[in-house]
C-alpha positions as CSV (number, residue, x, y, z in Angstrom):
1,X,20.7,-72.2,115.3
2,X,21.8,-74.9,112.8
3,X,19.6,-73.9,110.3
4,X,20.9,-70.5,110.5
5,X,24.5,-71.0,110.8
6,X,24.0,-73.6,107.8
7,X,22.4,-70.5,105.6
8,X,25.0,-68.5,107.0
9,X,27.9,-71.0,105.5
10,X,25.9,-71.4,102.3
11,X,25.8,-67.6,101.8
12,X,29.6,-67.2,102.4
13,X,30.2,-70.0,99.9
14,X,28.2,-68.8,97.0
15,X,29.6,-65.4,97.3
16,X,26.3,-63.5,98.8
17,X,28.5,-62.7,101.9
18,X,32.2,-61.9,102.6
19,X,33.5,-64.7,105.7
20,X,33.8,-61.6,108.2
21,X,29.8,-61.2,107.7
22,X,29.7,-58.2,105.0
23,X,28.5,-57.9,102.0
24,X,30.7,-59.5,99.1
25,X,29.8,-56.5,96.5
26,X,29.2,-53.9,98.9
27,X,31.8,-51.5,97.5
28,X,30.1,-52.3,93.9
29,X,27.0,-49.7,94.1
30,X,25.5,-51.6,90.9
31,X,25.6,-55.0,92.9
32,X,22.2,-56.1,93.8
33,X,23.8,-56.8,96.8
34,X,24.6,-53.6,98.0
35,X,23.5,-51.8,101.1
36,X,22.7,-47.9,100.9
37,X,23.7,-48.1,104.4
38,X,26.7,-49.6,104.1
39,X,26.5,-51.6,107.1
40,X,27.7,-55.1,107.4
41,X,25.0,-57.8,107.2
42,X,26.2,-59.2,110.2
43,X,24.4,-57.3,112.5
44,X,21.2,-58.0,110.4
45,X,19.5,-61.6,111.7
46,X,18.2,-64.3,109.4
47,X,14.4,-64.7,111.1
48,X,11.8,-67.0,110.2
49,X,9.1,-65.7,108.5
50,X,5.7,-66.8,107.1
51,X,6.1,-68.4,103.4
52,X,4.3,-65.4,101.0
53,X,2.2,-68.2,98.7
54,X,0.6,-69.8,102.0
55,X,-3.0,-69.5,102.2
56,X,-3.4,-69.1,105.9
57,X,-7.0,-69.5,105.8
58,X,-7.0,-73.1,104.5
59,X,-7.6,-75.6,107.2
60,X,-6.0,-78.1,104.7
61,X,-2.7,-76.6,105.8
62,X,-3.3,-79.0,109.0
63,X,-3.5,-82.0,106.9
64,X,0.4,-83.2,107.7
65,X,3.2,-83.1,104.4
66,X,6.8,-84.5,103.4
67,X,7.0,-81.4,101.4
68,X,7.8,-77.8,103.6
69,X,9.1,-74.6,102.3
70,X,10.7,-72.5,105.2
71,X,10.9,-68.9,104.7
72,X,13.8,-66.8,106.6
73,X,14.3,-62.8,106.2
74,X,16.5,-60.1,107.1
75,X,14.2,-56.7,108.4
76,X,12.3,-57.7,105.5
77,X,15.2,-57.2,102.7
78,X,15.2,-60.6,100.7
79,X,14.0,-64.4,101.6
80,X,16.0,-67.2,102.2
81,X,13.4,-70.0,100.7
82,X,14.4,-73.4,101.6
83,X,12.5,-76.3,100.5
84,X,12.6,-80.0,102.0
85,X,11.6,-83.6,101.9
86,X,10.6,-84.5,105.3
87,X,11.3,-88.0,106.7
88,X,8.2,-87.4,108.9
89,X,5.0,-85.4,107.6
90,X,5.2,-82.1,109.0
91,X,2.8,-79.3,110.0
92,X,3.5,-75.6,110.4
93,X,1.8,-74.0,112.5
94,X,2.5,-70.7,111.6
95,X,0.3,-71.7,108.1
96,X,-3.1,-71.6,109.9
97,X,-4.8,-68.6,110.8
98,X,-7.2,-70.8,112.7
99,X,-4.8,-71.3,116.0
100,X,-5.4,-69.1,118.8
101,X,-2.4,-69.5,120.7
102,X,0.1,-72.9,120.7
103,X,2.1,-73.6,124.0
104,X,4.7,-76.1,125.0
105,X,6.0,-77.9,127.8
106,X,9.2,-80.4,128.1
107,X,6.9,-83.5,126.5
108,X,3.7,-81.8,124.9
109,X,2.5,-78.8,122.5
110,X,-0.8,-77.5,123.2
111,X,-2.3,-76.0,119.9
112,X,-5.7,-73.8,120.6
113,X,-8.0,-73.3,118.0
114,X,-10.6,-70.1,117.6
115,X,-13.2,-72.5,115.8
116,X,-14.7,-76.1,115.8
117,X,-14.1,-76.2,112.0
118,X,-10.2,-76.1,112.7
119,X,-10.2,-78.2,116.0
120,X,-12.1,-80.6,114.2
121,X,-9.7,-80.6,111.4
122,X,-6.9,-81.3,113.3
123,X,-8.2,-84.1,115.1
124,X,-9.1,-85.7,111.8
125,X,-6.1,-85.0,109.8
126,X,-4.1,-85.2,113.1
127,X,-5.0,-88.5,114.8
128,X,-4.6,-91.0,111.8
129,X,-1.1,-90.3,110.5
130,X,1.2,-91.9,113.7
131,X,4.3,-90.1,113.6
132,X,4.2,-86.5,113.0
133,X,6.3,-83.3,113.2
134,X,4.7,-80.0,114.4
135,X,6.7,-77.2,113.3
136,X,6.4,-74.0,116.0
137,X,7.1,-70.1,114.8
138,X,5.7,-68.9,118.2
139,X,7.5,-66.7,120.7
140,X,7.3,-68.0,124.0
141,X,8.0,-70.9,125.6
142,X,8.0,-73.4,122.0
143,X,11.3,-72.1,120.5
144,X,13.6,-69.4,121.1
145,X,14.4,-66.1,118.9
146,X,14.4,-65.7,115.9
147,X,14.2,-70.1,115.4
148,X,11.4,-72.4,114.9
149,X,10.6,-75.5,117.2
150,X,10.3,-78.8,115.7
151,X,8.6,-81.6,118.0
152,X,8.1,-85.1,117.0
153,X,4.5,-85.9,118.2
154,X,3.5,-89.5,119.1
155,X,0.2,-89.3,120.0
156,X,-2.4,-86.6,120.8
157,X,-5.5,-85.9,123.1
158,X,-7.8,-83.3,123.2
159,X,-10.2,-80.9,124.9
160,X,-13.4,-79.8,123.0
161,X,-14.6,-77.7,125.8
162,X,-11.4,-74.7,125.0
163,X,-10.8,-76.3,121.5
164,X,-7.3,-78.0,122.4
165,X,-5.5,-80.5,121.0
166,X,-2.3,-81.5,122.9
167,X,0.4,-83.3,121.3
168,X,2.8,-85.9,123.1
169,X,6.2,-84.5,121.4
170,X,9.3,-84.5,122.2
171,X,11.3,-81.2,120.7
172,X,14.2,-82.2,118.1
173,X,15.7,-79.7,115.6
174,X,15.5,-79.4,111.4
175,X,19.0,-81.8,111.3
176,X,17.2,-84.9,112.8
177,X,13.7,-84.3,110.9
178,X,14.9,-83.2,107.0
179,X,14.7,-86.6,104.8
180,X,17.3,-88.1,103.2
181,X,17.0,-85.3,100.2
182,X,19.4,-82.5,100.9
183,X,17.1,-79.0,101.3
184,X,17.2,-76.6,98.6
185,X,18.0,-73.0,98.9
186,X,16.8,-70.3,97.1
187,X,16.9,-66.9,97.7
188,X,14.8,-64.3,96.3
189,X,14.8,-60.6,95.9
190,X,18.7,-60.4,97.7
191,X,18.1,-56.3,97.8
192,X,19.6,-55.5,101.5
């Protein structure tokens, strides 16, 4: 909820949004800003949604990075595109087409793959880089609406009989996991 109340502050203070949650040009009918409806932005959500230049089907997308891009919408009207340095490598999970299902309990993630090729991937890319953070987009019991989960992984095992790793992690948030580089925020195609 950081994450979004930080965009929220950001979009008040570069004019995107009035403080009381509308629309700063909504009267202005040229404004690429306006709404046909009229109706305040507030009762439209910032949700995560999957970054439109990810290639889904690359099984490199396991392979842990520094560099993320984080993709939030409104019912599909614009992207809030914020890009970060990482202080650990991070995965997201939501970038592979691969996983079958990903579940998490107090101290794990479980991350089930539909082939070896990807459950083998993981394990290689996955066992040799220490200190990782798996980043969850997954309704359920890994993070709650409308927010991602971010676990700090210490070590993982795994099942090749269902095709499961499972990460020792412990669940932090965005705040404790961004580098020392402050995120960039761009939003494109602000039509709401």
């Amino acid at each position: 909820m950081a994450v979004l109340s930080s965009l929220a502050r950001l979009a008040v203070a570069v004019g995107i949004l009035w403080p009381h949650g509308g629309l700063a040009a909504a009267q202005d009918t040229t404004s690429p800003f306006y709404t046909k409806s009229n109706r305040p932005v507030h009762d439209r959500i910032l949700h995560p949604v999957l970054n439109q230049d990810a290639d889904t089907t690359n099984l490199g997308n396991l392979l842990p990075s520094t560099n993320v891009s984080l993709n939030w919408s409104s019912q599909g009207n614009g992207i809030v595109k914020v890009a970060m340095v990482m202080a650990h490598p991070t995965v997201l999970l939501e970038e592979v087409d691969d996983i079958s299902a990903v579940d998490c309990a107090a101290t794990s993630v479980s991350v089930a793959f539909n082939s070896t090729e990807g459950f083998d991937e993981a394990l290689a890319d996955w066992s040799d880089n220490g200190d990782f953070i798996l980043v969850t987009n997954h309704l359920g019991d890994c993070d709650t609406d409308n927010e991602r989960g971010f676990y700090l992984v210490q070590t993982i095992t795994s099942n090749r009989d269902n095709l499961t790793v499972i990460a020792s992690a412990q669940k932090t948030d965005v705040n404790s996991t961004a580098g020392a580089y402050a995120p960039t925020l761009r939003i494109t195609n602000p039509h709401c």
